[in-house]
Each structure stands twice: as C-alpha cells, then as structure tokens.
C-alpha positions as CSV (number, residue, x, y, z in Angstrom):
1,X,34.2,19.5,65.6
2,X,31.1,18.0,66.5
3,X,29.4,19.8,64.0
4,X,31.1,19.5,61.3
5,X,30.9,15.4,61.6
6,X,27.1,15.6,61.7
7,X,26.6,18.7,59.5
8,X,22.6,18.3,59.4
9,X,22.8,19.9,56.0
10,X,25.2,17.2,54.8
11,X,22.8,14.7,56.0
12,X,19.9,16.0,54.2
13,X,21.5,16.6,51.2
14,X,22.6,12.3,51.4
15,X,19.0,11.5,52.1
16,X,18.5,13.3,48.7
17,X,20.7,11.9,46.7
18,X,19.4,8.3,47.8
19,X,15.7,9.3,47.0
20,X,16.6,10.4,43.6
21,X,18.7,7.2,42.8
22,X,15.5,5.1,43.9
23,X,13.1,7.2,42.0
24,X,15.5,6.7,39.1
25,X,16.0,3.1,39.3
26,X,12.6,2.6,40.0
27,X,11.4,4.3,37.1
28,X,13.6,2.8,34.9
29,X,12.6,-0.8,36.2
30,X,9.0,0.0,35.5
31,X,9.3,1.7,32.1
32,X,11.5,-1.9,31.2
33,X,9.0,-3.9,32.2
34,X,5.9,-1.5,30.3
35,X,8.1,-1.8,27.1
36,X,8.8,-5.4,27.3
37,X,5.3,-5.8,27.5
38,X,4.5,-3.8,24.5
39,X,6.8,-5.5,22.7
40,X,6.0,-9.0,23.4
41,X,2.3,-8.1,22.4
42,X,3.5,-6.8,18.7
43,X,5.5,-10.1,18.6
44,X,2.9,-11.7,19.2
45,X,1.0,-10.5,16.6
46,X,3.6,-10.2,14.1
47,X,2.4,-13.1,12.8
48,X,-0.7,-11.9,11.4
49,X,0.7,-9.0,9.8
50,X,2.7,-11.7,7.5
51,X,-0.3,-13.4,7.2
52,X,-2.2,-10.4,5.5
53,X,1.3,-9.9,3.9
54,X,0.7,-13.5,2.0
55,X,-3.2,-12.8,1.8
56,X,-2.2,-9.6,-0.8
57,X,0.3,-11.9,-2.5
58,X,-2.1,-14.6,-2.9
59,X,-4.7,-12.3,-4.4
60,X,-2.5,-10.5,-7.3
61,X,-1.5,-14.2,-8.0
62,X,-4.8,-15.9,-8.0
63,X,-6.9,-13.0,-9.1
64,X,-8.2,-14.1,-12.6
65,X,-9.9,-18.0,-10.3
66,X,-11.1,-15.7,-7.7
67,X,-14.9,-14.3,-8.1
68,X,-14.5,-11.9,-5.2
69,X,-13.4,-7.8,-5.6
70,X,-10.5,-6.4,-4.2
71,X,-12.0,-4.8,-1.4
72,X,-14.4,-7.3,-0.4
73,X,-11.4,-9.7,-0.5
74,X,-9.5,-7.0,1.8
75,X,-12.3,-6.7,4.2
76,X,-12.5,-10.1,5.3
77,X,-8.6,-11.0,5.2
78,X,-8.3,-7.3,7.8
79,X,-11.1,-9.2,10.1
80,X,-9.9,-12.6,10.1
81,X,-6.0,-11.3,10.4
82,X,-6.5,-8.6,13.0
83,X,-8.4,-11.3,15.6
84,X,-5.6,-13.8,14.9
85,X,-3.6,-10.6,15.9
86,X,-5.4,-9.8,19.0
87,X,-5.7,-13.8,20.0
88,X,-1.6,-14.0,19.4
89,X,-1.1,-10.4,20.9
90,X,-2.8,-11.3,24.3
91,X,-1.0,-14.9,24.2
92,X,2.5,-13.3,23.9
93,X,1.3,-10.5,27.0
94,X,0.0,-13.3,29.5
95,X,3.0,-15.0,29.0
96,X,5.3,-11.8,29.5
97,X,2.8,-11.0,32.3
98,X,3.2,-13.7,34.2
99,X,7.2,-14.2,33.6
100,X,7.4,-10.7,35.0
101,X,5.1,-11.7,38.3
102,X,7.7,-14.6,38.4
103,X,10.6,-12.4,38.8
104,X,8.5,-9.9,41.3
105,X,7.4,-12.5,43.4
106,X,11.1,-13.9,43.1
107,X,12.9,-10.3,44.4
108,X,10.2,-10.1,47.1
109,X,11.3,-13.2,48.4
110,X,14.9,-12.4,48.1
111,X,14.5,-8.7,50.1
C-alpha cells in the first residue's frame, strides 16, 4: 500500500512534467520579450523608411529644378535615411529595453 502511494516512478515522472512546463514557459517568456524587441526597433525606424518613401516622390516630382542624377540623389537620401533609422531604431530598443528591466525587476520583487 505503501508503495503504491509513493511509487518513486510516479514521482519522477511529476518532477518531469514540472521541468518541461518551466522550460516551456520560460522559453516562451524569453522569445516574447526577443521579438518585442525586434519589433520595437523596426518601429522605430519605420519612420525613415517613409521618409525615403517621400524622398523618391519628391524627386520624380521635382526632377526637371533639380541639378543632381538619380543615383547620386539616391546615395545621399539611403545615408541620411538609414542613420535617422538606426538613431530612431536604438531609441525605440532602450525604451523597450528598459520597460522590460521594469517588469523583471518588478516579478523579482514580487517572487
């Protein structure tokens, strides 16, 4: 009777069960956080694709007052537009960054 109550097998196979549902929720908690990141750093930098968007608009409208060539024109508008990408992209990271370090250090104190 005994042995059937505390069936070591049983036992192990619990202790299983509950390290795969950590790993699970654990690794989905993670890769949440990892996307949200990615995603608030192409937010971020959204903006400039628009901006090089306009930059194409404004040359097929303005082409015949402006002296430059289309690639020349192309080349600096990619520069300018993928710092201003980068600059917004690392903005919209620190911020999800340190929202997320927020809610850690939040759970941690809750635990």
């Amino acid at each position: 009777m005994l042995m059937q109550i505390c069936n070591p097998f049983k036992s192990y196979v619990a202790y299983v069960c509950i390290v795969v549902n950590l790993v699970k929720s654990t690794t989905f908690i993670l890769e949440f956080f990892l996307l949200t990141i990615i995603k608030s750093v192409l937010r971020g930098g959204s903006l400039a694709i628009f901006m090089f968007a306009y930059g194409l608009y404004f040359y097929a409208r303005a082409s015949a007052r402006i002296s430059m060539n289309l690639l020349e024109f192309l080349g600096y508008n990619a520069c300018i537009f993928y710092a201003v990408f980068l600059i917004l992209g690392t903005i919209g990271y620190n911020a999800s960054s340190i929202m997320f370090r927020q809610v850690d250090l939040d759970l941690k104190k809750r635990a």
